[in-house]
N, CA, C and O atoms as a GROMACS GRO file, in nm:
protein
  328
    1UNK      N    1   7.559  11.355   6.533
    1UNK     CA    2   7.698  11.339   6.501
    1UNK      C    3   7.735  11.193   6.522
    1UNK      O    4   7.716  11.141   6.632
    2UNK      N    5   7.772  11.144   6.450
    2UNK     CA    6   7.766  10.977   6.445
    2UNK      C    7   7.944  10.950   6.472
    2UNK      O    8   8.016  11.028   6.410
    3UNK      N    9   8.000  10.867   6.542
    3UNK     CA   10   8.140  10.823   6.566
    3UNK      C   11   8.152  10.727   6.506
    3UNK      O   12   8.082  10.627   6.508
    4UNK      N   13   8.279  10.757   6.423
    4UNK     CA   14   8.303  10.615   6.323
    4UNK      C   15   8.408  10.492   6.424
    4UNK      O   16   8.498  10.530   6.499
    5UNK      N   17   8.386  10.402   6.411
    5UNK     CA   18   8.388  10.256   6.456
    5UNK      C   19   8.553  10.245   6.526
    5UNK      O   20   8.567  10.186   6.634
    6UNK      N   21   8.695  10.318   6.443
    6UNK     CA   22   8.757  10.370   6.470
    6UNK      C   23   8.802  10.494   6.565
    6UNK      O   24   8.916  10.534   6.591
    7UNK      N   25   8.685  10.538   6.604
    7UNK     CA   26   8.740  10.645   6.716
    7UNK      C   27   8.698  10.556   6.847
    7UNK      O   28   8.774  10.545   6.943
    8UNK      N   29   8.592  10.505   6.842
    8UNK     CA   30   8.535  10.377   6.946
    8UNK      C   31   8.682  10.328   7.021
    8UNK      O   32   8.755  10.356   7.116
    9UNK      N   33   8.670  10.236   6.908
    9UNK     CA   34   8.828  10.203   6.967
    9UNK      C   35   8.919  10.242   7.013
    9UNK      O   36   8.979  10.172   7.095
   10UNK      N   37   8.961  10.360   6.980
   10UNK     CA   38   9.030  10.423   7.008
   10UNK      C   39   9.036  10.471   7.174
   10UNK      O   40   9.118  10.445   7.262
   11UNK      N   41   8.929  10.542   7.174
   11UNK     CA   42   8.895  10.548   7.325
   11UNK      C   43   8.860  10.455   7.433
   11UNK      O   44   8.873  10.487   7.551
   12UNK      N   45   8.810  10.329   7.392
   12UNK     CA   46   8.835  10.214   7.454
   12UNK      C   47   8.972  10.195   7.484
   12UNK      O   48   9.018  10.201   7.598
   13UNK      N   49   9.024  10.176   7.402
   13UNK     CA   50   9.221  10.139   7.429
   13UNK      C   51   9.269  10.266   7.519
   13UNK      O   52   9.347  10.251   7.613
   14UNK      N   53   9.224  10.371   7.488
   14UNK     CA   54   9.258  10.477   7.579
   14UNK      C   55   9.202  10.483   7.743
   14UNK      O   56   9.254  10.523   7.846
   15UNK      N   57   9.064  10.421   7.711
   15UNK     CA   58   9.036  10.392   7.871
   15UNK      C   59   9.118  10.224   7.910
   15UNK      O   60   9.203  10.248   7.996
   16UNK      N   61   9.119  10.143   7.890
   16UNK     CA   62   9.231  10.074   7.897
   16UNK      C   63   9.336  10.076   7.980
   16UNK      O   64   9.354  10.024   8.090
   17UNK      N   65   9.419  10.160   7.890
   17UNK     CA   66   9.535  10.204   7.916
   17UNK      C   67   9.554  10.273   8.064
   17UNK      O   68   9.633  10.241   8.153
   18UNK      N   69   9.452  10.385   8.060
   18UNK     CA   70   9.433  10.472   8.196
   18UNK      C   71   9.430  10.361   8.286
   18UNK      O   72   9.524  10.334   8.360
   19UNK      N   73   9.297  10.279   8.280
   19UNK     CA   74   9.271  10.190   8.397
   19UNK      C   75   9.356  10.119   8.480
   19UNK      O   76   9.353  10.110   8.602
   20UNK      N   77   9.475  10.038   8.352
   20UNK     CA   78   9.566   9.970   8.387
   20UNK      C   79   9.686  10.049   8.497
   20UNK      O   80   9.729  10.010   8.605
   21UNK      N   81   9.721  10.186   8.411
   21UNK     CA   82   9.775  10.245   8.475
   21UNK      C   83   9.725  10.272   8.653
   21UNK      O   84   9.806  10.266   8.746
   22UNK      N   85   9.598  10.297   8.668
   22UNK     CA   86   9.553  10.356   8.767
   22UNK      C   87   9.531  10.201   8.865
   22UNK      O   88   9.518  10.205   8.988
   23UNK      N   89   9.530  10.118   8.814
   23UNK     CA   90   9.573   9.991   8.856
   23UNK      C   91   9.723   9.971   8.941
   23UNK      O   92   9.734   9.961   9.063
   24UNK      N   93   9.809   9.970   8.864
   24UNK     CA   94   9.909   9.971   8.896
   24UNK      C   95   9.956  10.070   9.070
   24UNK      O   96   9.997  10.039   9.182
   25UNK      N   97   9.920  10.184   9.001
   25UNK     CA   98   9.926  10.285   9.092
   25UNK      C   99   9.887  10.268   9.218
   25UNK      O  100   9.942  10.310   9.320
   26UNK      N  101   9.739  10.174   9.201
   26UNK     CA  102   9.691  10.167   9.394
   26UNK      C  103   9.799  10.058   9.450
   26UNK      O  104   9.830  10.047   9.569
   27UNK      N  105   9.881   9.932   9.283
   27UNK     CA  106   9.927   9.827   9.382
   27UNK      C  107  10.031   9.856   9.450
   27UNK      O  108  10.054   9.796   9.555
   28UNK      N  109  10.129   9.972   9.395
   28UNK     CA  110  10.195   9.974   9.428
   28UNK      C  111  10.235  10.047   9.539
   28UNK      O  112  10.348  10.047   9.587
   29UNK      N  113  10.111  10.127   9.588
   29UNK     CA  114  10.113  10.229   9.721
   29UNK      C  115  10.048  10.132   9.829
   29UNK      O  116  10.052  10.146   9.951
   30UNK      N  117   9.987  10.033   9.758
   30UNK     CA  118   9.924   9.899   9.906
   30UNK      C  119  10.046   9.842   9.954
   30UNK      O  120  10.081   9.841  10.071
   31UNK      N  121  10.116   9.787   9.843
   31UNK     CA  122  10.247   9.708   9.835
   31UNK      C  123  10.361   9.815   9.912
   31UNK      O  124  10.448   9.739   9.956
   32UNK      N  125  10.406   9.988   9.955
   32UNK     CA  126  10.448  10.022   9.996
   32UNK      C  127  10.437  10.017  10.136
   32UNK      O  128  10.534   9.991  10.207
   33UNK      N  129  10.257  10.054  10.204
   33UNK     CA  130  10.219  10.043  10.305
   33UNK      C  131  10.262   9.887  10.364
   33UNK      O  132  10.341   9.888  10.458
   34UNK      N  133  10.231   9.805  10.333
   34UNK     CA  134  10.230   9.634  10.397
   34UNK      C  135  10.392   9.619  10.404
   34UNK      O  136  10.429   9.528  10.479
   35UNK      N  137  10.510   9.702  10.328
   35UNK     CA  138  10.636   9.716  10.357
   35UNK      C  139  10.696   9.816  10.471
   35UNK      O  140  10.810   9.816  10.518
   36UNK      N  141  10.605   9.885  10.496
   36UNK     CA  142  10.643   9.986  10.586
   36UNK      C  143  10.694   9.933  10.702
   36UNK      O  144  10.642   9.829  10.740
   37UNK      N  145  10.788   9.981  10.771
   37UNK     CA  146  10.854   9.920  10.905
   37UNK      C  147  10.855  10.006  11.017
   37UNK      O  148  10.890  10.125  11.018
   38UNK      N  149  10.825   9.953  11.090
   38UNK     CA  150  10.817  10.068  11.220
   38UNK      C  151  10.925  10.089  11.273
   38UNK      O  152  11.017  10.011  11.247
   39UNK      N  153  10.952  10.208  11.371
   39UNK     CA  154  11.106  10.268  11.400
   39UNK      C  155  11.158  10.177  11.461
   39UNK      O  156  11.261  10.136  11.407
   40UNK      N  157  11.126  10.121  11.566
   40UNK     CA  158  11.134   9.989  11.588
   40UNK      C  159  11.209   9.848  11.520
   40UNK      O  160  11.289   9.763  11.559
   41UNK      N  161  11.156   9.869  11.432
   41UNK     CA  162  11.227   9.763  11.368
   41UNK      C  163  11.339   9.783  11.292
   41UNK      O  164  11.420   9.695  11.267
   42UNK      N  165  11.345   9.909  11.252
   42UNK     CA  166  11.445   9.974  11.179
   42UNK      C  167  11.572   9.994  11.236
   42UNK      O  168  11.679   9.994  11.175
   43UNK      N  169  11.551  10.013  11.386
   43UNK     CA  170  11.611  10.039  11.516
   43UNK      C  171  11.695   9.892  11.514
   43UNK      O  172  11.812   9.884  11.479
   44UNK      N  173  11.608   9.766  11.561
   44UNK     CA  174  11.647   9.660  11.540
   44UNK      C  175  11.742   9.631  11.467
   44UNK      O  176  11.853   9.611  11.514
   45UNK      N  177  11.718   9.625  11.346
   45UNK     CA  178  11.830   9.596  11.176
   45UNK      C  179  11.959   9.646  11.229
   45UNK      O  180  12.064   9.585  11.208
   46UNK      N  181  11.954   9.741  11.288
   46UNK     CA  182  12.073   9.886  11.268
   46UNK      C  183  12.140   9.819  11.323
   46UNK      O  184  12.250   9.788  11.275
   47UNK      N  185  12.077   9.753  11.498
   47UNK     CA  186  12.164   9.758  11.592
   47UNK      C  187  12.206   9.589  11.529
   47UNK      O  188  12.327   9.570  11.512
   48UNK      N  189  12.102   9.464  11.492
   48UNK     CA  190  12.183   9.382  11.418
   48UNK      C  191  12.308   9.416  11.319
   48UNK      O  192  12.424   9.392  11.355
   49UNK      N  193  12.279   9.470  11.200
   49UNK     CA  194  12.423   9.494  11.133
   49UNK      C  195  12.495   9.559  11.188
   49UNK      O  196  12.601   9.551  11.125
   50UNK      N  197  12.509   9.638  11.291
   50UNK     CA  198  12.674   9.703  11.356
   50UNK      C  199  12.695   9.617  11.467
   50UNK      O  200  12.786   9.649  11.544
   51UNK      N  201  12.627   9.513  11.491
   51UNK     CA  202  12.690   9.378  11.570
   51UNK      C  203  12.775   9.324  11.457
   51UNK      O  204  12.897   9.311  11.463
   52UNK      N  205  12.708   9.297  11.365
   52UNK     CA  206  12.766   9.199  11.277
   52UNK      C  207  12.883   9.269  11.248
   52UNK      O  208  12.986   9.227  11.302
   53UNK      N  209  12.893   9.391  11.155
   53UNK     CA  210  13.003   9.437  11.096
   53UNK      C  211  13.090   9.418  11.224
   53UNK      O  212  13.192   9.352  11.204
   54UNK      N  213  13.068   9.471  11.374
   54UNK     CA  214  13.205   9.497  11.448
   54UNK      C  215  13.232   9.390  11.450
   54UNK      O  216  13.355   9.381  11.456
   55UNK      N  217  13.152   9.229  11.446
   55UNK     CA  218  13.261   9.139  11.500
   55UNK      C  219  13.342   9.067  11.348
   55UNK      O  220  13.428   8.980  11.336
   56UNK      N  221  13.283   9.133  11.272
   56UNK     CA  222  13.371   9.086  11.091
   56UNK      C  223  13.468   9.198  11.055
   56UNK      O  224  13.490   9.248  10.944
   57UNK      N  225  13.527   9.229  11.192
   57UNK     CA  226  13.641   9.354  11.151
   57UNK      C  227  13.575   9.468  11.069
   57UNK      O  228  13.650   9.519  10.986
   58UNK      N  229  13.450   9.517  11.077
   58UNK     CA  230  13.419   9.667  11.008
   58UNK      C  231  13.328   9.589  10.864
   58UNK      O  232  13.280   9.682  10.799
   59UNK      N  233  13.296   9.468  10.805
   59UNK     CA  234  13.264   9.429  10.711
   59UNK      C  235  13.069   9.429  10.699
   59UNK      O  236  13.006   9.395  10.800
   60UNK      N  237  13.030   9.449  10.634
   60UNK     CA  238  12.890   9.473  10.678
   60UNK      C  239  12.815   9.380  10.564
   60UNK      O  240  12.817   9.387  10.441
   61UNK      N  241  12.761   9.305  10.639
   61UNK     CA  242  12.716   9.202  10.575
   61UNK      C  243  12.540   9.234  10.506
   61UNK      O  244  12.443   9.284  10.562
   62UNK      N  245  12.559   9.171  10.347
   62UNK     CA  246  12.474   9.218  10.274
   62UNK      C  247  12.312   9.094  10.258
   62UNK      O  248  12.309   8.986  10.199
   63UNK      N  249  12.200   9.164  10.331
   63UNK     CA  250  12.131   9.051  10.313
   63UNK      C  251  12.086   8.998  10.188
   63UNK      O  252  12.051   9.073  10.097
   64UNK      N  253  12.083   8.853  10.179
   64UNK     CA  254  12.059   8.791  10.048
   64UNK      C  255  11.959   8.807   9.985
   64UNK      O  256  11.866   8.821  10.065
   65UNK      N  257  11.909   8.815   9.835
   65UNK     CA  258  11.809   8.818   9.786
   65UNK      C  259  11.751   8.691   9.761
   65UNK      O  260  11.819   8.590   9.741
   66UNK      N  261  11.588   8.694   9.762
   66UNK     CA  262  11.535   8.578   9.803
   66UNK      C  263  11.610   8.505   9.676
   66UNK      O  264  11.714   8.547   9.627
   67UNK      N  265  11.537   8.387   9.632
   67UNK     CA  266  11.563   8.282   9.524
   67UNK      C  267  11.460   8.259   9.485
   67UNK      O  268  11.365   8.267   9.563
   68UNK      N  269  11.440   8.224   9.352
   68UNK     CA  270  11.279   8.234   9.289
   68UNK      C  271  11.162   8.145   9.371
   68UNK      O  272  11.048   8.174   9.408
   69UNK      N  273  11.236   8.036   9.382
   69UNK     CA  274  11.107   7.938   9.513
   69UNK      C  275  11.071   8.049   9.566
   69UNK      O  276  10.978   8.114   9.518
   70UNK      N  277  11.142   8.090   9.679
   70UNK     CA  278  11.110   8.205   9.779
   70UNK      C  279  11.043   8.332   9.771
   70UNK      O  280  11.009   8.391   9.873
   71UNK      N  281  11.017   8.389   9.625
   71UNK     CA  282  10.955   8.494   9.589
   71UNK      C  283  10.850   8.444   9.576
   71UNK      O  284  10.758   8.500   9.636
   72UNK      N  285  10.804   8.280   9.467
   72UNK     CA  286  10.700   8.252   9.415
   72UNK      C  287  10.591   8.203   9.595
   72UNK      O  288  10.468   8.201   9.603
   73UNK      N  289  10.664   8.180   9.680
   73UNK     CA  290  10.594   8.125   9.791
   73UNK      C  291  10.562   8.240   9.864
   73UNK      O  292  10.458   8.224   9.927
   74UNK      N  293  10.618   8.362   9.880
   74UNK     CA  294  10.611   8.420   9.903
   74UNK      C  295  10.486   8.516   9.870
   74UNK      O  296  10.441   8.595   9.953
   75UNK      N  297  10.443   8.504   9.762
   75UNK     CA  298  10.337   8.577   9.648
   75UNK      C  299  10.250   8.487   9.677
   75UNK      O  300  10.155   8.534   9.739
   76UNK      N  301  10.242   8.351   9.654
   76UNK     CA  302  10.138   8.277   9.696
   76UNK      C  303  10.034   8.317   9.852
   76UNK      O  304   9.914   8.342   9.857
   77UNK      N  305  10.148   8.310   9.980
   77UNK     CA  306  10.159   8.366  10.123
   77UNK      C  307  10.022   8.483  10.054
   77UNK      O  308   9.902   8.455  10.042
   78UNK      N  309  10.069   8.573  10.029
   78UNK     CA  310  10.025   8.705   9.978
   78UNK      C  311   9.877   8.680   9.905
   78UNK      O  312   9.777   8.749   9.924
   79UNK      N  313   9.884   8.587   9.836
   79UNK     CA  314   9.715   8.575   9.762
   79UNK      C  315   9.623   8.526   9.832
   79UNK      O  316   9.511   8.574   9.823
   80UNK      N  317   9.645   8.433   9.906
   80UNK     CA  318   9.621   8.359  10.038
   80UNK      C  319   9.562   8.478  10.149
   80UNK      O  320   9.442   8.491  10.172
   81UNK      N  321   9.645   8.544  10.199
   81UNK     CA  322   9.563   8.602  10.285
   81UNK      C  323   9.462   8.728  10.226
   81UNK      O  324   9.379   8.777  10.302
   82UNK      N  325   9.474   8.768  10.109
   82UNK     CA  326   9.359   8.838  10.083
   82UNK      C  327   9.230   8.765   9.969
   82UNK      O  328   9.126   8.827   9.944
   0.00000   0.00000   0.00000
């Protein structure tokens, strides 16, 4: 049974596709773990922002999102140690 040149491909692009996907998938469960915070620290945050809000009259202050320098150095940080 001979496969014409077109189904080849086909299933190439289809393994591809999977791979990439299944790619994605481990980065983004590594990338969850290395975010994970311990109760501890979570504990921490809490008790920082209800300092902050009580002494800004009840206002709860929103932390900033980085700025592109800060993401791109940040990612660098990140390639660097692995």
């Amino acid at each position: 049974m001979a496969v014409s040149g077109a189904k080849v491909l086909k299933y190439v692009g289809m393994a591809g596709v999977v791979g990439v996907a299944a790619t994605g998938v481990m980065v983004a469960r590594d990338e969850r773990k290395r975010r994970a915070y311990t109760p501890d620290e979570v504990r921490e945050q809490l008790h920082v922002r209800y300092t902050a809000a009580y002494n800004n009259g009840g206002e709860v202050p929103r932390p900033s999102k980085p700025t592109m320098r800060e993401r791109l150095q940040n990612a660098r940080e990140r390639l660097r140690r692995h």
